[in-house]
Backbone as numpy.savetxt, mean C-alpha at the origin, in Angstrom:
# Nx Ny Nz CAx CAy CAz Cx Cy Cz
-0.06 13.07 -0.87 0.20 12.34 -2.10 -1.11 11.81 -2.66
-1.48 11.90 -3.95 -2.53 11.22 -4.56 -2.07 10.08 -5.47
-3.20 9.58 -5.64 -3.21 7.65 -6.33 -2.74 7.53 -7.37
-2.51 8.57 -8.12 -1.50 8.57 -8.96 -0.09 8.98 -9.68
0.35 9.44 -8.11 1.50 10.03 -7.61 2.81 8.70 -8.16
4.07 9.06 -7.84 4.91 8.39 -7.88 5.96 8.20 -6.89
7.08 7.67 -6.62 7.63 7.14 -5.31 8.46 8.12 -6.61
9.14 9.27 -4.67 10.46 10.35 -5.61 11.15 9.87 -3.85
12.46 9.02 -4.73 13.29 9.17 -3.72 14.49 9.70 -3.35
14.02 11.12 -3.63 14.58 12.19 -2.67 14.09 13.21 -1.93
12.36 12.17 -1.95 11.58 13.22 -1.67 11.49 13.52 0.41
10.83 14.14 1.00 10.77 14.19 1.85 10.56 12.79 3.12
9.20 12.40 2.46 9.09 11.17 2.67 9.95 10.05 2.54
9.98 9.08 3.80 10.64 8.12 3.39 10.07 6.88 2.23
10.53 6.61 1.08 9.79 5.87 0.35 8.51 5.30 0.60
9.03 4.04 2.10 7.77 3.12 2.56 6.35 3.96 2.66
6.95 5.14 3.86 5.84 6.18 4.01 4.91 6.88 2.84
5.64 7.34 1.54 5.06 7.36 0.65 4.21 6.46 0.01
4.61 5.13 -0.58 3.90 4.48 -0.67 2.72 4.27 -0.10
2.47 3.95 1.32 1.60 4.26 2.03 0.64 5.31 1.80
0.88 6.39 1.25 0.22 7.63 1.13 -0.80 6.84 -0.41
-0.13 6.75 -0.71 -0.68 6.96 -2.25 -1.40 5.33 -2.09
-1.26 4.37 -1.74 -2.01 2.88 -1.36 -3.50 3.77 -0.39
-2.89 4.60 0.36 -4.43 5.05 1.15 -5.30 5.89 0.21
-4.58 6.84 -0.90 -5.34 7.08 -1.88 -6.03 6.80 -2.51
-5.49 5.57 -2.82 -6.02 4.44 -3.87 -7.51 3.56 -3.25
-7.43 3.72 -1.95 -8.10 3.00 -1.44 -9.90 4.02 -1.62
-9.41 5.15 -1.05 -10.38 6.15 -1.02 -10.90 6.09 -2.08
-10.12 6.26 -2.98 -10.39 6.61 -4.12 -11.58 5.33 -4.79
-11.35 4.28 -4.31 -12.20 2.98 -4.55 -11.62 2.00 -5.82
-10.16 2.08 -5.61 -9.58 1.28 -6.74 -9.53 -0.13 -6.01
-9.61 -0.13 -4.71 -9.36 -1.54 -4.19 -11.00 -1.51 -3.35
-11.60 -2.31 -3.06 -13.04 -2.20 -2.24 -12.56 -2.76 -1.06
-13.51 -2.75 -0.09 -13.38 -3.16 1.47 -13.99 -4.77 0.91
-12.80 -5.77 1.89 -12.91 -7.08 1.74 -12.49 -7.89 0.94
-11.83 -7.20 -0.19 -11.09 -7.63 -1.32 -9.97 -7.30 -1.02
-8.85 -8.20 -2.27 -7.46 -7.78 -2.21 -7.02 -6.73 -2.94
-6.17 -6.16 -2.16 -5.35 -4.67 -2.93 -4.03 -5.89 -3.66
-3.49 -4.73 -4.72 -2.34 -5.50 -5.55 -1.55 -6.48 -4.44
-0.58 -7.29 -5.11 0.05 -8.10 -4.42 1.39 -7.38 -4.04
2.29 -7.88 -3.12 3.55 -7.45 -2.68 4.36 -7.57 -4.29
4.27 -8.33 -5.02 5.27 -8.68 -6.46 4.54 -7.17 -7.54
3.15 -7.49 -7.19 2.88 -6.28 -8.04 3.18 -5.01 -7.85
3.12 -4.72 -6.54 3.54 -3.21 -5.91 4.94 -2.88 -6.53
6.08 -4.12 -6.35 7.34 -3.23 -6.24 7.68 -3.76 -7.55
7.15 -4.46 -8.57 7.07 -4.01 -10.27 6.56 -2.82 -9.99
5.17 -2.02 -9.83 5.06 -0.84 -10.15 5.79 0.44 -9.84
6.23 0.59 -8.43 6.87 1.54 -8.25 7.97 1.23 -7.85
8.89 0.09 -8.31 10.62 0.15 -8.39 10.73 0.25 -6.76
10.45 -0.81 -6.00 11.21 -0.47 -4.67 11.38 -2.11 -4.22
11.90 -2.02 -3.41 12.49 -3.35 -2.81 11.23 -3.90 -1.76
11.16 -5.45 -2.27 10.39 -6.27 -1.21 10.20 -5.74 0.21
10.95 -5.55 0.73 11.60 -5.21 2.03 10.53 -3.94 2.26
10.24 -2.87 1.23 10.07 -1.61 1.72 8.87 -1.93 1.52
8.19 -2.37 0.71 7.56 -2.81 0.46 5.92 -3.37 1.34
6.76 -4.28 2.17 6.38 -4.86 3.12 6.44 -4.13 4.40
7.20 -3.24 4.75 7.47 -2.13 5.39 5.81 -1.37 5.45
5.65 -0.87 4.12 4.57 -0.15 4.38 3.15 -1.24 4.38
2.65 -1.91 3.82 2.08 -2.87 4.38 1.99 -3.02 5.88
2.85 -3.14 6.49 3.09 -3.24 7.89 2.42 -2.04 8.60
2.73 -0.79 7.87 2.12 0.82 8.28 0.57 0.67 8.06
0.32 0.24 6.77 -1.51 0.36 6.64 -2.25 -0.69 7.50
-1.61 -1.60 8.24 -2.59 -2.50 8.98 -2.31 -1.68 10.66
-1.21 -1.44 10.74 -1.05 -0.59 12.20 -2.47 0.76 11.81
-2.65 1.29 10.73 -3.46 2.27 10.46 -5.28 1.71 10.44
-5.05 0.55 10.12 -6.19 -0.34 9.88 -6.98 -0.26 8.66
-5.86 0.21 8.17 -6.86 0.12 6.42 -6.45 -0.98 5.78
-5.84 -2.11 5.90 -5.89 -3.45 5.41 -5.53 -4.71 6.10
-5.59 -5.65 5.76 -5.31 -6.73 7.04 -5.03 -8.00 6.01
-4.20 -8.61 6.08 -3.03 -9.41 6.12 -3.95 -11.09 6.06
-4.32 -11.90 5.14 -4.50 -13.08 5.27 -3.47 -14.11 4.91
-2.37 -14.38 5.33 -1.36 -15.46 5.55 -1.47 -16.65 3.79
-0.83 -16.86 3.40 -0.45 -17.57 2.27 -1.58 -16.66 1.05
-2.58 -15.17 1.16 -3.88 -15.42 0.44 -3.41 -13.93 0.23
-2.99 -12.97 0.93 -2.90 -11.76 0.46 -3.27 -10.47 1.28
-3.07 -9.41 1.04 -3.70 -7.97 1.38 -4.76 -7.88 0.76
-5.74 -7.74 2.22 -7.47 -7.12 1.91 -7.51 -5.88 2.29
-8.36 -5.02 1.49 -8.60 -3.85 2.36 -9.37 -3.71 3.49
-9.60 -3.58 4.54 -9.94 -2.98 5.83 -11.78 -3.46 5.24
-12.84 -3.29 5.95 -14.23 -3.26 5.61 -14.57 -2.04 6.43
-14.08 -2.45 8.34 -13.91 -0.70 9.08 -12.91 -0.32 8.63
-12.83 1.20 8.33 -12.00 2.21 8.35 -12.23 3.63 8.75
């Protein structure tokens, strides 16, 4: 999936997983930098129509992957190692 792909849900992928794809795109791609915040959880699922829940789901996938990490009341940063 590339960064400017869209969430197809009937696609193979399970949504979260998608998302994921296209957030690691984005990253490569240098829309978000290492040490800064990527969009917010409210912004993500305004953009691609999915539920908090899944949301956060994949979030959960890119820090198990280590491309972003989680600061408590402040937001998603991207990774600096990756």
């Amino acid at each position: 999936m590339g960064p400017d792909d869209e969430i197809d849900p009937e696609g193979e992928l399970a949504p979260f997983r998608q998302l994921a794809e296209i957030i690691a795109a984005r990253i490569a791609r240098g829309d978000w930098l290492p040490g800064r915040p990527m969009a917010s959880e409210t912004q993500l699922v305004q953009q691609y129509g999915l539920a908090r829940s899944t949301v956060r789901r994949t979030i959960a996938l890119l820090v198990e992957r280590g491309l972003v990490y989680v600061v408590p009341q402040r937001g998603t940063y991207v990774s600096k190692d990756r």
